[in-house]
PDB file of N, CA, C and O in Angstrom:
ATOM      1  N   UNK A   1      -1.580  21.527  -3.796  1.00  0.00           N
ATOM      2  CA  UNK A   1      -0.928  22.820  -3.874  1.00  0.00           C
ATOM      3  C   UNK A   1      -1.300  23.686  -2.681  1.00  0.00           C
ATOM      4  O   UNK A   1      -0.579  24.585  -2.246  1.00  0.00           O
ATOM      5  N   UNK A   2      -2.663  23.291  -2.115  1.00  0.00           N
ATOM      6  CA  UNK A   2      -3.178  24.567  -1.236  1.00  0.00           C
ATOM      7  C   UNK A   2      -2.472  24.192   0.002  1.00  0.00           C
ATOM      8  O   UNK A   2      -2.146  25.282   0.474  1.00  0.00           O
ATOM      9  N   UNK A   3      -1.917  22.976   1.050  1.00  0.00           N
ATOM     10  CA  UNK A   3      -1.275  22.326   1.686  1.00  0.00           C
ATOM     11  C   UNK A   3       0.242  22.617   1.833  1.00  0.00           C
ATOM     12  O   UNK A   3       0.964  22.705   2.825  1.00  0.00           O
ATOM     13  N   UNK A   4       0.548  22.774   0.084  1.00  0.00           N
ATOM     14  CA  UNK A   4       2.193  22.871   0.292  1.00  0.00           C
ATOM     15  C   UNK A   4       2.636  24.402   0.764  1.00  0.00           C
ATOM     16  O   UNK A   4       3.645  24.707   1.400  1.00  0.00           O
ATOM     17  N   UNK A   5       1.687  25.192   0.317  1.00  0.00           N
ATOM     18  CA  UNK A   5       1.782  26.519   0.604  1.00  0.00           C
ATOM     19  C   UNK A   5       1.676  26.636   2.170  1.00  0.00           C
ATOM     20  O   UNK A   5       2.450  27.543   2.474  1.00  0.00           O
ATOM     21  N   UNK A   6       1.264  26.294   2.950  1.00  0.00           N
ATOM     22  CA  UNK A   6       0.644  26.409   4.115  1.00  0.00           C
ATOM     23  C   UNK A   6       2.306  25.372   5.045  1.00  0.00           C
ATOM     24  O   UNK A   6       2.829  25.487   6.153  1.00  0.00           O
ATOM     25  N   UNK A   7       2.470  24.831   4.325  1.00  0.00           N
ATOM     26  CA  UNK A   7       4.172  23.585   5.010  1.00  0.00           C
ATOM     27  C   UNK A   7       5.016  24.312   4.934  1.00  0.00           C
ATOM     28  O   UNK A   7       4.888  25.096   3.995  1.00  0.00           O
ATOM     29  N   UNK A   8       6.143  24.467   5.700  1.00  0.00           N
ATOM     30  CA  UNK A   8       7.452  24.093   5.260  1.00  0.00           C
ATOM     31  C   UNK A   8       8.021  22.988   6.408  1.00  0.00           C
ATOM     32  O   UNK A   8       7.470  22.209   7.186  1.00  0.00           O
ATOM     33  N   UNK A   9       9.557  23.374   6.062  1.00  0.00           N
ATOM     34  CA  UNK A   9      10.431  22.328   6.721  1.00  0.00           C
ATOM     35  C   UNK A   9      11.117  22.668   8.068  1.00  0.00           C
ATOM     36  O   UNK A   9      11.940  21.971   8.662  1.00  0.00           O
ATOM     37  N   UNK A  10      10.463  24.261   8.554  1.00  0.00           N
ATOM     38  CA  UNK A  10      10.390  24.415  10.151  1.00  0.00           C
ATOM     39  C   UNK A  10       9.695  23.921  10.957  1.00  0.00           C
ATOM     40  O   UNK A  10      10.126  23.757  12.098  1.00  0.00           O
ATOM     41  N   UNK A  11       8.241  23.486  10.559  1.00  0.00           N
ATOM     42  CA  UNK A  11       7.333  22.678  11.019  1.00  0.00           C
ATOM     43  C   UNK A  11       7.219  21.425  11.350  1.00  0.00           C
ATOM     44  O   UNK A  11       6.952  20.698  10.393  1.00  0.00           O
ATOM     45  N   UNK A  12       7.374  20.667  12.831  1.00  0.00           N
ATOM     46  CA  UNK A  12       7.740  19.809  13.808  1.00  0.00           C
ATOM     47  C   UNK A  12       6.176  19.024  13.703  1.00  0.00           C
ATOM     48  O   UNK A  12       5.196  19.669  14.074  1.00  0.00           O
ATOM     49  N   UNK A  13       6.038  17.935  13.301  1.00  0.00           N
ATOM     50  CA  UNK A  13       4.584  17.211  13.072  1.00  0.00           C
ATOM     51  C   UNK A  13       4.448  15.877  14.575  1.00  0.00           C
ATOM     52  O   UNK A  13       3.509  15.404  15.215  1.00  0.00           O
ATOM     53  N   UNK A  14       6.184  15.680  14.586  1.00  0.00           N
ATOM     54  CA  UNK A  14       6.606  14.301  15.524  1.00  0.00           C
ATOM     55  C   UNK A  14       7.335  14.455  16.466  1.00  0.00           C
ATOM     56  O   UNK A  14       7.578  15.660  16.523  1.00  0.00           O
ATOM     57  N   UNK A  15       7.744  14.028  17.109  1.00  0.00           N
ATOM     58  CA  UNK A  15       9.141  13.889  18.538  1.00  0.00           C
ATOM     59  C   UNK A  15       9.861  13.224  17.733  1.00  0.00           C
ATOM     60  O   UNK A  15      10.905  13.062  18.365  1.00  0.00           O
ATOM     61  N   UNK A  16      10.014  12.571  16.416  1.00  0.00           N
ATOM     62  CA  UNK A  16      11.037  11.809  16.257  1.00  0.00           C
ATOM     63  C   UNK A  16       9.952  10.700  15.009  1.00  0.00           C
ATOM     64  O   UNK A  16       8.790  10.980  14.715  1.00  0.00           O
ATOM     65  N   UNK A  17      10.509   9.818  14.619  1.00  0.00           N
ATOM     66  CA  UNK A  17      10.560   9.029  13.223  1.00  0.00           C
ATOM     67  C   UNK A  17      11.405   8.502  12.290  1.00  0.00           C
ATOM     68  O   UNK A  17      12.563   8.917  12.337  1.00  0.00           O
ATOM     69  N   UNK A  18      11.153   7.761  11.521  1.00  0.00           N
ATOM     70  CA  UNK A  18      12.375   6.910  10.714  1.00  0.00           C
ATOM     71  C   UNK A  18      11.233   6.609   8.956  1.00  0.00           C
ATOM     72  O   UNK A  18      10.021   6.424   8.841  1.00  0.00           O
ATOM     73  N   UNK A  19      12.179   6.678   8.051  1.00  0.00           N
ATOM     74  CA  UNK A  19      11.811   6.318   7.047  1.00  0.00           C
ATOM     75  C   UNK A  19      12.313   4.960   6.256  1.00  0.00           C
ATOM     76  O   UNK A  19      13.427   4.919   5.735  1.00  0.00           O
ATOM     77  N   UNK A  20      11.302   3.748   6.209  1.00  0.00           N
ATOM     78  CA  UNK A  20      12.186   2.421   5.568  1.00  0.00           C
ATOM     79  C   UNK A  20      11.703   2.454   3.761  1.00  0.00           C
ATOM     80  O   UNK A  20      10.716   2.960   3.229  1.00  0.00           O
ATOM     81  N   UNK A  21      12.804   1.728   3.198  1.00  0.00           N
ATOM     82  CA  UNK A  21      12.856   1.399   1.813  1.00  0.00           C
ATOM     83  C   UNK A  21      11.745   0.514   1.719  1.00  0.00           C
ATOM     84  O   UNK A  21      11.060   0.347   2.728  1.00  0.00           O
ATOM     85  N   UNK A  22      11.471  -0.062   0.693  1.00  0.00           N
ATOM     86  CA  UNK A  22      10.325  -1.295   0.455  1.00  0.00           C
ATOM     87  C   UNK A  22      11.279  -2.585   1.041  1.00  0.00           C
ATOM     88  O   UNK A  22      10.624  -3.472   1.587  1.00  0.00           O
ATOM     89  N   UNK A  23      12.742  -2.779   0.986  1.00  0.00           N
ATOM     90  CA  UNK A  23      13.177  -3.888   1.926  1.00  0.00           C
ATOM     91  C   UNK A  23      13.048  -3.629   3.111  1.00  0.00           C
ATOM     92  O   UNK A  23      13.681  -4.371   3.863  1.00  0.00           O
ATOM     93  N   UNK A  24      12.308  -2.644   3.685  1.00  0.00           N
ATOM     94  CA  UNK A  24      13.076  -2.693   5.081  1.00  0.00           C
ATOM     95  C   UNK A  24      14.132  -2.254   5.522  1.00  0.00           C
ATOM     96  O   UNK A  24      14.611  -2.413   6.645  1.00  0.00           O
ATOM     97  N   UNK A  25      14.624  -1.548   4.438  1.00  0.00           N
ATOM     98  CA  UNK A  25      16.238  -0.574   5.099  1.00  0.00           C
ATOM     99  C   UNK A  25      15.658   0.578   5.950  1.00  0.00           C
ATOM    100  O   UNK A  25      14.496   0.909   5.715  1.00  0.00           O
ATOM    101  N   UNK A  26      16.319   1.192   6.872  1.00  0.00           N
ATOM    102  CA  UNK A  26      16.134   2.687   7.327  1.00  0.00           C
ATOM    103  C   UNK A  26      17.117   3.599   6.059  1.00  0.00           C
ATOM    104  O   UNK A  26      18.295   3.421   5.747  1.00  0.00           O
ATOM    105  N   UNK A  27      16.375   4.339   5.659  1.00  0.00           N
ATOM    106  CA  UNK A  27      16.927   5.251   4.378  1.00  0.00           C
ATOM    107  C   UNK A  27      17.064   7.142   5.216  1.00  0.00           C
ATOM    108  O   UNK A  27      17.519   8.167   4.707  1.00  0.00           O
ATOM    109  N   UNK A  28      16.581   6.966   6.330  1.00  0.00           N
ATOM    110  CA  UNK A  28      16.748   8.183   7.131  1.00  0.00           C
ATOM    111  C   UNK A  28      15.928   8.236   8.500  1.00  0.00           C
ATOM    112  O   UNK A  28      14.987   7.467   8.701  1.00  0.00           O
ATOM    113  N   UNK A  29      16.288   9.066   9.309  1.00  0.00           N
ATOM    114  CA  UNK A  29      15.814   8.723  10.826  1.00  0.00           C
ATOM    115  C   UNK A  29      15.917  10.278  11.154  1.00  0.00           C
ATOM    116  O   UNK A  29      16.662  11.190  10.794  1.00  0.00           O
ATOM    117  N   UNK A  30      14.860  10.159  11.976  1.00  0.00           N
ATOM    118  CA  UNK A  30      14.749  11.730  12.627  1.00  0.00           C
ATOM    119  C   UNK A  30      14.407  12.027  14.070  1.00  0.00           C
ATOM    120  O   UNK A  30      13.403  12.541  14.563  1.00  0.00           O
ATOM    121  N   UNK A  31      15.597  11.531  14.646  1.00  0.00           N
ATOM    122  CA  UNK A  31      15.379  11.288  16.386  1.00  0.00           C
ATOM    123  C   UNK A  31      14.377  12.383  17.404  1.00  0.00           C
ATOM    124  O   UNK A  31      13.541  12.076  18.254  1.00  0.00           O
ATOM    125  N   UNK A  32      14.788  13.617  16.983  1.00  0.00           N
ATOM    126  CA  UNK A  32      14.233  14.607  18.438  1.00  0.00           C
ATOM    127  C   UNK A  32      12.838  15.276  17.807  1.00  0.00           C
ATOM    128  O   UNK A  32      11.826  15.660  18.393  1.00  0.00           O
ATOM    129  N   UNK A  33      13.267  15.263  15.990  1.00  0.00           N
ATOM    130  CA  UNK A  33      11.785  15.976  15.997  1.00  0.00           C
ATOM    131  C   UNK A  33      11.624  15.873  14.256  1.00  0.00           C
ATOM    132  O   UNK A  33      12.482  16.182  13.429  1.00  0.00           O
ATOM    133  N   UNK A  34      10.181  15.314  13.990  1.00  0.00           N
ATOM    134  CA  UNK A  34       9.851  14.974  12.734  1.00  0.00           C
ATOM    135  C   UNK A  34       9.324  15.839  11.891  1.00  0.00           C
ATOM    136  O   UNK A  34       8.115  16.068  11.918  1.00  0.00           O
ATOM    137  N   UNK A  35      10.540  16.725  10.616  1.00  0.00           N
ATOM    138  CA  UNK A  35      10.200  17.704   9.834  1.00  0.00           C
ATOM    139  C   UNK A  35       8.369  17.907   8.931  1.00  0.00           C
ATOM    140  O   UNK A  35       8.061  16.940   8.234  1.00  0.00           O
ATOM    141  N   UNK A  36       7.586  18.790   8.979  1.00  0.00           N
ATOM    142  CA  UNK A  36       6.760  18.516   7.995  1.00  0.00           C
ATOM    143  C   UNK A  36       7.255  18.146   6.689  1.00  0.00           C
ATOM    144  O   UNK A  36       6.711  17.289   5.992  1.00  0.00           O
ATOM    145  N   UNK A  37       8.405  18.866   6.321  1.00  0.00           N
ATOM    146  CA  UNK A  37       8.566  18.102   5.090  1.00  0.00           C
ATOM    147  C   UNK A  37       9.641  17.270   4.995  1.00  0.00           C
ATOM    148  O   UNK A  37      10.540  17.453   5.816  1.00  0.00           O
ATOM    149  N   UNK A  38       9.760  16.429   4.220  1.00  0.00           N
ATOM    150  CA  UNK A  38      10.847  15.414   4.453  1.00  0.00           C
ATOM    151  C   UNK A  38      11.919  15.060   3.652  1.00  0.00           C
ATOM    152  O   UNK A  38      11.318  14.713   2.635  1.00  0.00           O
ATOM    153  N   UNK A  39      13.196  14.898   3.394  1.00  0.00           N
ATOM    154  CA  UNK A  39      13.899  14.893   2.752  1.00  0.00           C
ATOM    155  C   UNK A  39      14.533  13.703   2.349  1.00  0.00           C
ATOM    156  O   UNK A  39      15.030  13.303   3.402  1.00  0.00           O
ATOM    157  N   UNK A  40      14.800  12.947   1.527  1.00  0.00           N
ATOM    158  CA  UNK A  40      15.512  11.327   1.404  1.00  0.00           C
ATOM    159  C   UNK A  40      15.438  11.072   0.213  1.00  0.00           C
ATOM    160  O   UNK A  40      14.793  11.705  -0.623  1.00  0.00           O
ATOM    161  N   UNK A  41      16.207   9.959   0.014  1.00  0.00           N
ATOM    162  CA  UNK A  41      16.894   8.988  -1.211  1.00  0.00           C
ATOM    163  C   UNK A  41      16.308   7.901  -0.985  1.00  0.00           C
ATOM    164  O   UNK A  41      16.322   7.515   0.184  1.00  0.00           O
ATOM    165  N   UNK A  42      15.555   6.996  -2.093  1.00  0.00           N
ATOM    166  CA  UNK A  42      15.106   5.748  -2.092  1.00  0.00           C
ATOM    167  C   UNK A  42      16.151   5.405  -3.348  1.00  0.00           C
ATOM    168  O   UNK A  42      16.551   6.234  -4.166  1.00  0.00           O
ATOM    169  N   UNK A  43      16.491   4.028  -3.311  1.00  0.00           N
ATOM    170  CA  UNK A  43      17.053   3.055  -4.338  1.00  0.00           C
ATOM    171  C   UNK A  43      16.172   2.894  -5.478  1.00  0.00           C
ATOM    172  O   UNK A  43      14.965   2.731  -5.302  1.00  0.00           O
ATOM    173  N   UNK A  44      16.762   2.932  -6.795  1.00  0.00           N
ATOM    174  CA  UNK A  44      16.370   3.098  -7.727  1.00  0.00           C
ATOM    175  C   UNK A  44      15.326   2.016  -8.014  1.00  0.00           C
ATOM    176  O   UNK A  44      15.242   0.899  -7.504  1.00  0.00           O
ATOM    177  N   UNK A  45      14.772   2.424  -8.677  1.00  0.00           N
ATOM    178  CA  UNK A  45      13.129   1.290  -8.744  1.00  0.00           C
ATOM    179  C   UNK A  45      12.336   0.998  -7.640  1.00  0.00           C
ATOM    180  O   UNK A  45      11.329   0.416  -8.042  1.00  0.00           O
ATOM    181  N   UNK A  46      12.329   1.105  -6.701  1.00  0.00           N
ATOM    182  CA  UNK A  46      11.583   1.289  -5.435  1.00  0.00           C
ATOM    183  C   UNK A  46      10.147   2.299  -5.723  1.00  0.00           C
ATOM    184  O   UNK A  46       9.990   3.430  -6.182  1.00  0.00           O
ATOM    185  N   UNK A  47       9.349   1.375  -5.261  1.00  0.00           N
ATOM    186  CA  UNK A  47       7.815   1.673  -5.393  1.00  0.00           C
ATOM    187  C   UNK A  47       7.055   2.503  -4.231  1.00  0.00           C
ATOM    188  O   UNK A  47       6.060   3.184  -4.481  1.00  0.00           O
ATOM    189  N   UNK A  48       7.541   2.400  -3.109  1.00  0.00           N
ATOM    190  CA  UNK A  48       6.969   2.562  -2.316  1.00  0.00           C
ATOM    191  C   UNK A  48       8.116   3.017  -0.984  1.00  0.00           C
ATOM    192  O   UNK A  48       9.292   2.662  -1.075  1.00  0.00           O
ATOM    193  N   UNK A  49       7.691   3.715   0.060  1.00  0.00           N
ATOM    194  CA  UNK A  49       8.318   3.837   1.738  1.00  0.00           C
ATOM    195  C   UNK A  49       7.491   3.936   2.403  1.00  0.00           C
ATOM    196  O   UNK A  49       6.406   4.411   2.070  1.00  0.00           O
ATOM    197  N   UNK A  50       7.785   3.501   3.557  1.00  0.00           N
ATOM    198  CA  UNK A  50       7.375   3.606   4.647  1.00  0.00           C
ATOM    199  C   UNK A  50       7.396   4.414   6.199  1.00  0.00           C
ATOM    200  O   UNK A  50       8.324   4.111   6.949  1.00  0.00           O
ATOM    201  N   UNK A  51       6.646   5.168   6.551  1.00  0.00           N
ATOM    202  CA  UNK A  51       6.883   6.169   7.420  1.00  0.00           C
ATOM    203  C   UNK A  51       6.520   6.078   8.539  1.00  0.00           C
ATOM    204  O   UNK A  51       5.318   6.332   8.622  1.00  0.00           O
ATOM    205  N   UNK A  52       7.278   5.675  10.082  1.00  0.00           N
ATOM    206  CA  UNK A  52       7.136   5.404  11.176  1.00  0.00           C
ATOM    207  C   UNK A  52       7.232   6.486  11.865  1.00  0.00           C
ATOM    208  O   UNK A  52       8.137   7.319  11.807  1.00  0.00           O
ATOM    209  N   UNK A  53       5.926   6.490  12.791  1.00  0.00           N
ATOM    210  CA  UNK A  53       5.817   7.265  13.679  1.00  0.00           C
ATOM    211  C   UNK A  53       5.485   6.788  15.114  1.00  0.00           C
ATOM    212  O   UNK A  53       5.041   5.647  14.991  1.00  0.00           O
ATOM    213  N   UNK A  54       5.498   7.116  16.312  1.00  0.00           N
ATOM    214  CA  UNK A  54       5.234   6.967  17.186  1.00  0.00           C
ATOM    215  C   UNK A  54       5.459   5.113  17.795  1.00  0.00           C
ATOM    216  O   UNK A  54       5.297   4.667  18.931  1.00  0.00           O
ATOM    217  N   UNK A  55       5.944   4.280  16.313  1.00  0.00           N
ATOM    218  CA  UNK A  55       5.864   3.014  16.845  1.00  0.00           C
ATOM    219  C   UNK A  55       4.326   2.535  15.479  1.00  0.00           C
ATOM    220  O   UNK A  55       4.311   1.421  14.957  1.00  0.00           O
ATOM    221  N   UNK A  56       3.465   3.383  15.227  1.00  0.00           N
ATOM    222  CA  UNK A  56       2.781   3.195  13.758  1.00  0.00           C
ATOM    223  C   UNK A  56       3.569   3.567  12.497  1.00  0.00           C
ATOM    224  O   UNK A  56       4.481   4.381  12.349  1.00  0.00           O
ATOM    225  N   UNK A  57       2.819   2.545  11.423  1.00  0.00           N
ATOM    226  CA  UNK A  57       3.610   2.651  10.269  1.00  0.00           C
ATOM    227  C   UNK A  57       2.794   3.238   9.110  1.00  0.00           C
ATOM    228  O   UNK A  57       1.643   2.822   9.248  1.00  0.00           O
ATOM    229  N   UNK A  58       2.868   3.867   8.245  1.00  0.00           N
ATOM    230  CA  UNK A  58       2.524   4.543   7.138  1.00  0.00           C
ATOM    231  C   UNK A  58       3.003   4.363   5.743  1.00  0.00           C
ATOM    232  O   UNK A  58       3.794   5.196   5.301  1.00  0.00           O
ATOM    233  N   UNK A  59       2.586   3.296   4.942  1.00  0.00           N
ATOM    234  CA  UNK A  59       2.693   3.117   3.747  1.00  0.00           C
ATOM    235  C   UNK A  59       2.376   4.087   2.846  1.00  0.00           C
ATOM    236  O   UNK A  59       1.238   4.558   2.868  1.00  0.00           O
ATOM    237  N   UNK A  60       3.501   4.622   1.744  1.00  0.00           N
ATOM    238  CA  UNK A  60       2.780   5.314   0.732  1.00  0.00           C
ATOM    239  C   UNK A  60       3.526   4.966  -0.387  1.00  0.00           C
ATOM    240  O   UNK A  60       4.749   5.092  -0.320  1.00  0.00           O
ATOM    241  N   UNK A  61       2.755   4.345  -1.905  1.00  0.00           N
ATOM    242  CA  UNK A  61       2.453   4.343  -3.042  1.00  0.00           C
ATOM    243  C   UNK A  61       3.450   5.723  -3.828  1.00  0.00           C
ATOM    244  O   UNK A  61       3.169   6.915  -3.703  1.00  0.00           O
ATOM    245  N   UNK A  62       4.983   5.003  -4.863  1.00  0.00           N
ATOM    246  CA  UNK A  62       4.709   6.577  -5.821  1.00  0.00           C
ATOM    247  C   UNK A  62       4.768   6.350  -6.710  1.00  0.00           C
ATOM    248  O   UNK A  62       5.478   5.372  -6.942  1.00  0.00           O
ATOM    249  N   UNK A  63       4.158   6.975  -7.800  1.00  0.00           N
ATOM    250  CA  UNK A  63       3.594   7.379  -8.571  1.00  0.00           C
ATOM    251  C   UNK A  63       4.740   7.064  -9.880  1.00  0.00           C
ATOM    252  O   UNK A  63       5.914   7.321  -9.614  1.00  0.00           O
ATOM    253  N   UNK A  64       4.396   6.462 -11.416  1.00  0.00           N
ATOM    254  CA  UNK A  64       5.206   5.620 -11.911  1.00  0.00           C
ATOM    255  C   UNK A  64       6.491   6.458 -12.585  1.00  0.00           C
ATOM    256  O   UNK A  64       6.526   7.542 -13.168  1.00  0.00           O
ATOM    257  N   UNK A  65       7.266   5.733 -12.336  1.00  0.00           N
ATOM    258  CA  UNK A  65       8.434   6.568 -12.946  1.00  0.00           C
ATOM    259  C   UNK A  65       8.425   7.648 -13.891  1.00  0.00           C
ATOM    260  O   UNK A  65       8.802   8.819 -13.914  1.00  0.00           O
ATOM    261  N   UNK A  66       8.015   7.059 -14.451  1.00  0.00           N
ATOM    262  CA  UNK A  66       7.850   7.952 -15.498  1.00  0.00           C
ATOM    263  C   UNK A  66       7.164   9.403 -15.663  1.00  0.00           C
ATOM    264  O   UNK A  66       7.061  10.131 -16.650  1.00  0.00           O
ATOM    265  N   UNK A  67       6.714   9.560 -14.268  1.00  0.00           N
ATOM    266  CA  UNK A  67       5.681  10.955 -13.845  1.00  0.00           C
ATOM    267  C   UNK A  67       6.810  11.484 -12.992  1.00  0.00           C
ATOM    268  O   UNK A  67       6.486  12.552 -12.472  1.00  0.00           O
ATOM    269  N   UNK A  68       8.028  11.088 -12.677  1.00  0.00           N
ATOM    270  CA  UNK A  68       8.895  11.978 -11.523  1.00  0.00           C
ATOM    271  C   UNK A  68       9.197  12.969 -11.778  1.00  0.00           C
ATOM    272  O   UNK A  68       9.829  13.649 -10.969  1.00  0.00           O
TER     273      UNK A  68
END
């Protein structure tokens, strides 16, 4: 909570980035400049995305359906 207060979605973290599904789809891309906060659609039952930056990748874990 103390974090989200302090974010929004004017705030530039990257030059650019892409977000993949757990297959490996691109589900959104953010060429010139990477929002602090982020906006997207994953396919239903999907566990997990992945967040590329700079050419590194960032796995993150969510949390079970049933908590959305």
């Amino acid at each position: 909570e103390l974090v989200s207060g302090l974010v929004d979605n004017t705030m530039t973290v990257a030059s650019g980035g892409a977000v993949y599904d757990e297959d490996g789809a691109v589900v959104a891309r953010y060429e010139k400049r990477l929002p602090a906060v982020l906006d997207f659609k994953l396919p239903r039952g999907h566990q997990r995305f992945t967040l590329e930056i700079e050419g590194r990748r960032y796995t993150q874990v969510l949390p079970a359906e049933e908590h959305h």
